[in-house]
VEXBARO-154282 format. One record per residue (C-alpha): residue in three letters; x, y, z; residue number from 1. Coordinates in steps of 0.001 Angstrom, whole numbers. Layout:
BEGIN
NODE code    east   north      up pos
NODE  ALA       X       Y       Z NUM
...
//
This chain:
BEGIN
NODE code    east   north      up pos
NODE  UNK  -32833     459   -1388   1
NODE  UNK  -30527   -2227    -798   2
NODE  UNK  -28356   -3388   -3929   3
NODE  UNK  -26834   -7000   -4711   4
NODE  UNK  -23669   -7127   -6844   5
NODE  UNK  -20520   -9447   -7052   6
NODE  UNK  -17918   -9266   -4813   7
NODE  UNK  -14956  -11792   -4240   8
NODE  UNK  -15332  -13615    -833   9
NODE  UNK  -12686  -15445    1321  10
NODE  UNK  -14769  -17560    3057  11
NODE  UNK  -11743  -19938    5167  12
NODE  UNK   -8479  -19651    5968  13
NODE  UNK   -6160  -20682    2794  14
NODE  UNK   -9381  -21383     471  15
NODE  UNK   -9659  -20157   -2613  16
NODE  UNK  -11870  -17019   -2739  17
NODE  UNK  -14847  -17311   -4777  18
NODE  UNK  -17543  -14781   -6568  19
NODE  UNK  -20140  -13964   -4137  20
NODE  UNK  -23310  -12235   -4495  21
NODE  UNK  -22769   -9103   -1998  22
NODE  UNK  -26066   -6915    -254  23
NODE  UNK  -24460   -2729    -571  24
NODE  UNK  -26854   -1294    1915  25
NODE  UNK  -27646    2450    1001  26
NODE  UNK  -25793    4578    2705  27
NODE  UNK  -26047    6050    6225  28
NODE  UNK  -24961    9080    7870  29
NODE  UNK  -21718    9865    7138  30
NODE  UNK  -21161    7040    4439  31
NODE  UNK  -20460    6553     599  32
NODE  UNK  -21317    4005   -2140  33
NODE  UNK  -18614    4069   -4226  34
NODE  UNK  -18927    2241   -7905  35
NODE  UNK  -15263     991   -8291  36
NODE  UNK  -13790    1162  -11860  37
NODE  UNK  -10502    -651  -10663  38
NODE  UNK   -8732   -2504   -8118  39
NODE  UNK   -5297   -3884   -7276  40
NODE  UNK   -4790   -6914   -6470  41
NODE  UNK   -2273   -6333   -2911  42
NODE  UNK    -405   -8636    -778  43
NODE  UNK   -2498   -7426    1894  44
NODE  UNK   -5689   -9183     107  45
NODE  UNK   -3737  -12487     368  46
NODE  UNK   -2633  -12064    3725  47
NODE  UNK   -6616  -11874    4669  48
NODE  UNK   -7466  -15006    2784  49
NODE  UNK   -4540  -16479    4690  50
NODE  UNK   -5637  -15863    8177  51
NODE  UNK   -2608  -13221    8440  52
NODE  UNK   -4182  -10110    9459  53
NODE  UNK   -7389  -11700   11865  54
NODE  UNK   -9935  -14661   11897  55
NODE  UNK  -12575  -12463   11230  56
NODE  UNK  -13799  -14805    8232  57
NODE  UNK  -15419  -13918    5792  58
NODE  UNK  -13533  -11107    4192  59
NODE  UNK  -14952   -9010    1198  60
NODE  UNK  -11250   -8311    -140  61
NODE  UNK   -9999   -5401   -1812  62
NODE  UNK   -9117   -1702   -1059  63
NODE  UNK   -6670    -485   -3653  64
NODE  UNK   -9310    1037   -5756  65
NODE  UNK  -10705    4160   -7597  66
NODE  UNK  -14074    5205   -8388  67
NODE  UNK  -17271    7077   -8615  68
NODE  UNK  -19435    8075   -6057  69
NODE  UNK  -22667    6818   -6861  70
NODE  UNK  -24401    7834   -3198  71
NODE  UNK  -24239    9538     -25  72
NODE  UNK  -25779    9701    3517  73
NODE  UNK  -26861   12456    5732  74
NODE  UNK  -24428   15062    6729  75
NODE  UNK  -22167   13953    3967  76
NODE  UNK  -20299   16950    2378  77
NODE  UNK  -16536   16174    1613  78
NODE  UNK  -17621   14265   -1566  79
NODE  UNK  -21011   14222   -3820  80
NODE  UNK  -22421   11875   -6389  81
NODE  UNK  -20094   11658   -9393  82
NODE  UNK  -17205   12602   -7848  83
NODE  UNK  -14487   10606   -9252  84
NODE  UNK  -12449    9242   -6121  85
NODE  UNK   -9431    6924   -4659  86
NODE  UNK  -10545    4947   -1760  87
NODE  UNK   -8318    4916    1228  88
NODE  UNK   -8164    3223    4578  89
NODE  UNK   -7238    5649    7595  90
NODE  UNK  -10320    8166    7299  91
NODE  UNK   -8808   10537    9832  92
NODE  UNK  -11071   11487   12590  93
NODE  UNK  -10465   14984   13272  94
NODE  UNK  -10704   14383   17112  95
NODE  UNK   -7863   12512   18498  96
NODE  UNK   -4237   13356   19918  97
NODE  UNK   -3059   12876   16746  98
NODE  UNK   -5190   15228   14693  99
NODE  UNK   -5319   17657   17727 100
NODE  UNK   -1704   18302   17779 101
NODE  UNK   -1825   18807   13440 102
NODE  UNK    -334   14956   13023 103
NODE  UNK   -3309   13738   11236 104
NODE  UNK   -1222   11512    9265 105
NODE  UNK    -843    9581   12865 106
NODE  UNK   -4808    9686   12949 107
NODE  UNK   -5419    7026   16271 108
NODE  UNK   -9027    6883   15686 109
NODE  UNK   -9383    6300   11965 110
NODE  UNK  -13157    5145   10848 111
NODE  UNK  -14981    3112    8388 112
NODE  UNK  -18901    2639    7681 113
NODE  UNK  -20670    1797   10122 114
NODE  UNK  -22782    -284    8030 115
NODE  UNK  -22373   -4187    7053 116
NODE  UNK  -21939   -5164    3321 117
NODE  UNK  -23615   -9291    3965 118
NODE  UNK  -23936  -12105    1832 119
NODE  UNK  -27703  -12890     939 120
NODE  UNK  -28193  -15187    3632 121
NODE  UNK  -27734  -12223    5934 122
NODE  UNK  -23508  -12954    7224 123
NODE  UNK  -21855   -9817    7815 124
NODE  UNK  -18905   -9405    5611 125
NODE  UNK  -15622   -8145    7088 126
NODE  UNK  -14183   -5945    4443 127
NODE  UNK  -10598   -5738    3896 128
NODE  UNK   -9284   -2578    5410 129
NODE  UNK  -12537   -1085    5831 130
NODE  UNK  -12856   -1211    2314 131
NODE  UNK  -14152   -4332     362 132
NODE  UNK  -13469   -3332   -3233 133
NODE  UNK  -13514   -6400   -5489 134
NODE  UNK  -16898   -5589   -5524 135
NODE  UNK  -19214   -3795   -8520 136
NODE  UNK  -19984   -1514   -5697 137
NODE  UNK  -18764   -1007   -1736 138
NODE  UNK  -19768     505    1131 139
NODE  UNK  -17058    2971    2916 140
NODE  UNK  -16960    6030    5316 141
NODE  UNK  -17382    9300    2899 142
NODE  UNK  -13869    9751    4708 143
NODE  UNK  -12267    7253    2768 144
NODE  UNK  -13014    9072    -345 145
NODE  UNK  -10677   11171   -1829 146
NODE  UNK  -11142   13081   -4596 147
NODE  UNK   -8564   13563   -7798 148
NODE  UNK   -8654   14184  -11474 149
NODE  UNK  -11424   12490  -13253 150
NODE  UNK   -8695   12427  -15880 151
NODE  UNK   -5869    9724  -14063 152
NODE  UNK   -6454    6161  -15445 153
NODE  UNK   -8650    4085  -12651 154
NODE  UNK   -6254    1115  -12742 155
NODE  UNK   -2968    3528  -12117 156
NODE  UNK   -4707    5904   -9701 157
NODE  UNK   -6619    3281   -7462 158
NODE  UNK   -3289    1644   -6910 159
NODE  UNK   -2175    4934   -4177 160
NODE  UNK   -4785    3524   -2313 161
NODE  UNK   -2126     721    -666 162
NODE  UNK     827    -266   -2427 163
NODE  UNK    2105    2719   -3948 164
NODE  UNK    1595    5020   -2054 165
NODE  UNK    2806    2893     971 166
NODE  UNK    6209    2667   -1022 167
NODE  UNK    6298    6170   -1886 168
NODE  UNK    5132    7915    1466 169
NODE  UNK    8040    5133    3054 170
NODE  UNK   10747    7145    1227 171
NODE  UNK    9459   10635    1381 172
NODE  UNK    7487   11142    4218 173
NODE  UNK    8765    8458    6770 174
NODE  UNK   12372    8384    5577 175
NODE  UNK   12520   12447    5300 176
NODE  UNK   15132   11643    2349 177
NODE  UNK   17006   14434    1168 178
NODE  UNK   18644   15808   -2025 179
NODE  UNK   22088   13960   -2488 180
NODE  UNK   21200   10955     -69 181
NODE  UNK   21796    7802    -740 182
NODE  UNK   19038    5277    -172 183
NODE  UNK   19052    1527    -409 184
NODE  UNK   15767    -744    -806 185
NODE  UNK   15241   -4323     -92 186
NODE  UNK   12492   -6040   -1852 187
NODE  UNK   11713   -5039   -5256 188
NODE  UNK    7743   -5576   -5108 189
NODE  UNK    5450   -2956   -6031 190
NODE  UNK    6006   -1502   -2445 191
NODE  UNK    9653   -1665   -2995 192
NODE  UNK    9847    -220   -6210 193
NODE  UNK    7494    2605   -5393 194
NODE  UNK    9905    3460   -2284 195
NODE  UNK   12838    3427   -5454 196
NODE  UNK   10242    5929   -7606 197
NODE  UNK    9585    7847   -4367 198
NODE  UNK   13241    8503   -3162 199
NODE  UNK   14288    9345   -6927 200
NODE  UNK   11245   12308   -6321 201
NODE  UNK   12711   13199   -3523 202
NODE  UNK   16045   13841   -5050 203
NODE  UNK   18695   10848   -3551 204
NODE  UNK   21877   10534   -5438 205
NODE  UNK   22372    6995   -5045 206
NODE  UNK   19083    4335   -4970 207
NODE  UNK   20459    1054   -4774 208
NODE  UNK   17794   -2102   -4789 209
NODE  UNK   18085   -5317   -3426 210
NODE  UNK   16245   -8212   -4381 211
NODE  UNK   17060  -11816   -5184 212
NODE  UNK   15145  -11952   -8373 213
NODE  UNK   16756   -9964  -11380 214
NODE  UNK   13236   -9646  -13303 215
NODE  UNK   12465   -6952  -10062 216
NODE  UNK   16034   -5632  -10017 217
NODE  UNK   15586   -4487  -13981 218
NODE  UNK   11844   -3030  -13390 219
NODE  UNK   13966   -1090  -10340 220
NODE  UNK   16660      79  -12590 221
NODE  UNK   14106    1525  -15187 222
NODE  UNK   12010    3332  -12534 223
NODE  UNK   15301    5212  -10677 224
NODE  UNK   17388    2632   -9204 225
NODE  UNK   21091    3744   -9475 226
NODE  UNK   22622      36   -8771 227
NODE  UNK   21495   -2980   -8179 228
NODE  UNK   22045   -6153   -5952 229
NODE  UNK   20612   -9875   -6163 230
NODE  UNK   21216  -10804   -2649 231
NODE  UNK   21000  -14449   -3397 232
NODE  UNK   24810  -14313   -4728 233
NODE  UNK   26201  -11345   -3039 234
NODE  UNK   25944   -9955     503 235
NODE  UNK   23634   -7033     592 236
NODE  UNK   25207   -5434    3500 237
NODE  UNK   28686   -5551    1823 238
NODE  UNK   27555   -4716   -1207 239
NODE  UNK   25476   -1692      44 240
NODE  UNK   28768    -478    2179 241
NODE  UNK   30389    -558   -1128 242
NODE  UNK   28334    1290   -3076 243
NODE  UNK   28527    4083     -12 244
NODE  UNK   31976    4742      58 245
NODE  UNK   32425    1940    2717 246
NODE  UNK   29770    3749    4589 247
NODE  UNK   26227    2313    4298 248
NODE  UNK   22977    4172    2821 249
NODE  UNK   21855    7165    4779 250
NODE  UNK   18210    5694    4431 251
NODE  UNK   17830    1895    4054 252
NODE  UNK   13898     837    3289 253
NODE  UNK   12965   -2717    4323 254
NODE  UNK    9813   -3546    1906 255
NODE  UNK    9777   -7295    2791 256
NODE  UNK    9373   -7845    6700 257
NODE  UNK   11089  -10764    7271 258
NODE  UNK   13714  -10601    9808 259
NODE  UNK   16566  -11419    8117 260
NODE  UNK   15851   -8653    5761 261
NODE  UNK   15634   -6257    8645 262
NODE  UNK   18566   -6751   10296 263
NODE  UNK   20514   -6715    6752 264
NODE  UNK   18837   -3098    6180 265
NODE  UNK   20378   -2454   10110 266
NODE  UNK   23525   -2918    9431 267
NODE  UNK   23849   -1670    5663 268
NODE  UNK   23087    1834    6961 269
NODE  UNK   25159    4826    7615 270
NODE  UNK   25915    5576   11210 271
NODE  UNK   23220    8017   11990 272
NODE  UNK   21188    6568    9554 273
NODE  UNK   17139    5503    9011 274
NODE  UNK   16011    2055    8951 275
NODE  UNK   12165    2404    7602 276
NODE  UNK   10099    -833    7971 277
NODE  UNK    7135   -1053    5669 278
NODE  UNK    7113   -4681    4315 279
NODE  UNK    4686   -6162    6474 280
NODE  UNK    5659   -9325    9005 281
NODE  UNK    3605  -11864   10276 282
NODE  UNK    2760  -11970   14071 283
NODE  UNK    5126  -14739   14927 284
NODE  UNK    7695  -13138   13883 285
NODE  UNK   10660  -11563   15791 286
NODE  UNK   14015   -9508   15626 287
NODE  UNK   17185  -10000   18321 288
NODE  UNK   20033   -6674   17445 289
NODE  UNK   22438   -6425   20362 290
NODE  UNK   21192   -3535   22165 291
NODE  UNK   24326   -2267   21905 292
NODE  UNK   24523   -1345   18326 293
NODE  UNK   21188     129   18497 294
NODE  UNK   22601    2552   21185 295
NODE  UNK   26196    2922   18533 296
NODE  UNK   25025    3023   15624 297
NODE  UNK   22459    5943   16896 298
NODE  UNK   19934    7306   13923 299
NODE  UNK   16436    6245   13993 300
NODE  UNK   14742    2849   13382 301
NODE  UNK   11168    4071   11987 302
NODE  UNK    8109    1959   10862 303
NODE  UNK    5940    3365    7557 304
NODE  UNK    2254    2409    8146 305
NODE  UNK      81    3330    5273 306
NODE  UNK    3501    5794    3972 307
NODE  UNK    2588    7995    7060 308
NODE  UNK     199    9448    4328 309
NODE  UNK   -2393   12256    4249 310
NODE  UNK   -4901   10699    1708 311
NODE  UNK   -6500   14289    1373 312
NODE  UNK   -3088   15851     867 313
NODE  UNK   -1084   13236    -736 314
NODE  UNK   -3497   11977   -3248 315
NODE  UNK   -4076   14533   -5236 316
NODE  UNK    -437   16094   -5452 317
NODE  UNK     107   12785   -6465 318
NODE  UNK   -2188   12664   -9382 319
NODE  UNK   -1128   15838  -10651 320
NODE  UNK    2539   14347  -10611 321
NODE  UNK    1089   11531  -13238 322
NODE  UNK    -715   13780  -15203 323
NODE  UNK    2131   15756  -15772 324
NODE  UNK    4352   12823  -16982 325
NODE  UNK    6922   12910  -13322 326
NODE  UNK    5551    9857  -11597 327
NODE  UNK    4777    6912  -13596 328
NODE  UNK    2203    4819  -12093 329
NODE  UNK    1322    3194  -15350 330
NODE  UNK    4450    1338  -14858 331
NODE  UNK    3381    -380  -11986 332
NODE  UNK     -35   -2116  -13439 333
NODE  UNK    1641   -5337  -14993 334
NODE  UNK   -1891   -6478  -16291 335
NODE  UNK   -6029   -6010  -16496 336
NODE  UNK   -8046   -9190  -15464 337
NODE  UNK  -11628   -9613  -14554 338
NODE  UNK  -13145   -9903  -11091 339
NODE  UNK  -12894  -13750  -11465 340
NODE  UNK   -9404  -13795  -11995 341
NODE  UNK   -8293  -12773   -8504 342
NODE  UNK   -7560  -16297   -7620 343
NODE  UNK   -5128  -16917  -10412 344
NODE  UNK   -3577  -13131   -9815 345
NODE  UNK   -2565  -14340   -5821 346
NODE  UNK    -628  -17183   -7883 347
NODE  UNK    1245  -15210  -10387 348
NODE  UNK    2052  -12713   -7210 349
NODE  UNK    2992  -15699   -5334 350
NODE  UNK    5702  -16481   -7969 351
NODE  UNK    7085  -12911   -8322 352
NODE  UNK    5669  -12872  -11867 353
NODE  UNK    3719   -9383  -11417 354
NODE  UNK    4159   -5740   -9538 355
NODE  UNK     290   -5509   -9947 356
NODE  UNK   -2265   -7150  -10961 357
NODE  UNK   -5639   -4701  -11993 358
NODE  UNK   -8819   -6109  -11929 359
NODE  UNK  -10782   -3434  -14154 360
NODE  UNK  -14445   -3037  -13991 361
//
């Protein structure tokens, strides 16, 4: 049987979202209802409300959660009821190119439920990222579960769903980095300063972040960074160079995406060096490199969707990092708010003033 709960709603482009009554449908072959015990409030969600991703209005926002399975269709196996669970949003299919040639990470045919969450007038809710978790309850593809120690916090474990792990998988897995490299970081968000935690796991000598405000630039420092920048009063390229021997960083890791910023992590790499896109840009937007120092400066120009993570192999190696005291997501929940706070949370993100906001259930 059907169940209503609240969910927050973006019903227009640049409105404020509101607390909506949401219809969970039970589940259907191959799908989950996931109880969520936390969610992080992501740059992603605001992008939505903002017309940034599509027009597909309205949006049940939220994905960076953790949970319980409450339910689960037919032919369901990878998960059960009271499994305790990080949601995710590339449920790997298992079929494609990708997954066929063992790249499932690259999954090109990733799926959500097939099933529409609605309002109680009957509209069909678009959930972010095939997720929709500011929400009591939500409606996903068992696929999108992933299962991990009961024992992680829900407001630190739900946030691998998107930021963190984005950051993290952005220095290890897309950037390869190495013991001994040196790795610079522009934009000191959460996704920035989980690429800083992820590169100091992956052994790098030298982690300099970049940022223009020095709140970020300290939170950097205490979770690895090596140096620091403020790129509003000194050039980062320059100053990276400088803190390379004259050379540049062997893997720079753009976590803004603005163009500006990319062409400054460009040019403040190491010849051979990685540039590794993950900030996020806006469809308008676009980058002019002579063609000629892409073919000089050789190396690789890479972009990090989703951390090129495996959900069912990252996640829980992950957790078990936490739990033993080496990675310390805790660090990135800045505060707890209720379900109605969301609004006021997009504000304080807008002004730098948080890495995450939680809402906790």
């Amino acid at each position: 049987m059907a169940q209503q709960v609240r969910g927050v709603v973006a019903r227009a482009k640049g409105e404020p979202v509101r607390i909506e009554t949401v219809v969970v449908p039970d589940p259907g072959p191959g799908e989950a209802v996931v109880k969520v015990q936390a969610c992080g409030v992501c740059h992603t969600d605001l992008h939505y409300r903002e017309g940034g991703i599509n027009d597909e209005f309205p949006f049940l926002l939220g994905h960076e959660a953790a949970g319980v399975v409450e339910s689960v269709g037919e032919g369901v196996t990878e998960v059960a009821p009271g499994d305790y669970v990080i949601l995710n949003w590339r449920a790997v299919c298992g079929q494609c190119r990708a997954c066929k040639r063992g790249r499932p990470q690259y999954c090109f045919a990733t799926h959500n439920a097939k099933q529409k969450m609605t309002l109680t007038d009957g509209t069909e809710l678009a959930p972010a990222l095939g997720i929709g978790a500011f929400a009591e309850k939500t409606l996903v593809a068992a696929g999108q579960c992933t299962k991990v120690d009961p024992a992680a916090s829900p407001a630190a474990a739900g946030l691998l769903g998107c930021g963190v792990m984005a950051g993290l998988g952005a220095a290890i897995n897309t950037g390869e980095v190495g013991r001994g490299d040196s790795v610079a970081v522009i934009g000191c968000g959460g996704v920035g300063n989980a690429a800083v935690v992820g590169a100091r796991l992956a052994g790098a000598a030298k982690i300099i972040a970049v940022d223009i405000d020095d709140r970020k630039l300290e939170t950097a420092r205490g979770l690895g960074a090596t140096d620091t920048v403020n790129s509003r009063t000194s050039d980062p390229i320059e100053a990276v160079r400088e803190l390379t021997g004259g050379f540049g960083a062997d893997v720079v890791i753009e976590a803004v995406g603005r163009p500006e910023t990319y062409e400054q992590a460009f040019y403040a790499r190491d010849l051979a060096g990685t540039v590794v896109l993950v900030g996020v840009p806006t469809p308008e937007m676009r980058i002019d490199l002579p063609l000629l120092d892409v073919f000089g400066r050789g190396g690789a120009l890479k972009s990090s969707w989703y951390g090129d993570c495996l959900p069912s192999r990252d996640f829980p190696m992950l957790i078990d990092l936490y739990r033993q005291g080496r990675l310390d997501l805790d660090a990135f929940v800045t505060e707890t708010i209720a379900l109605d706070e969301v609004e006021k949370a997009f504000e304080r993100m807008h002004h730098g003033d948080v890495l995450r906001s939680v809402v906790v259930f």
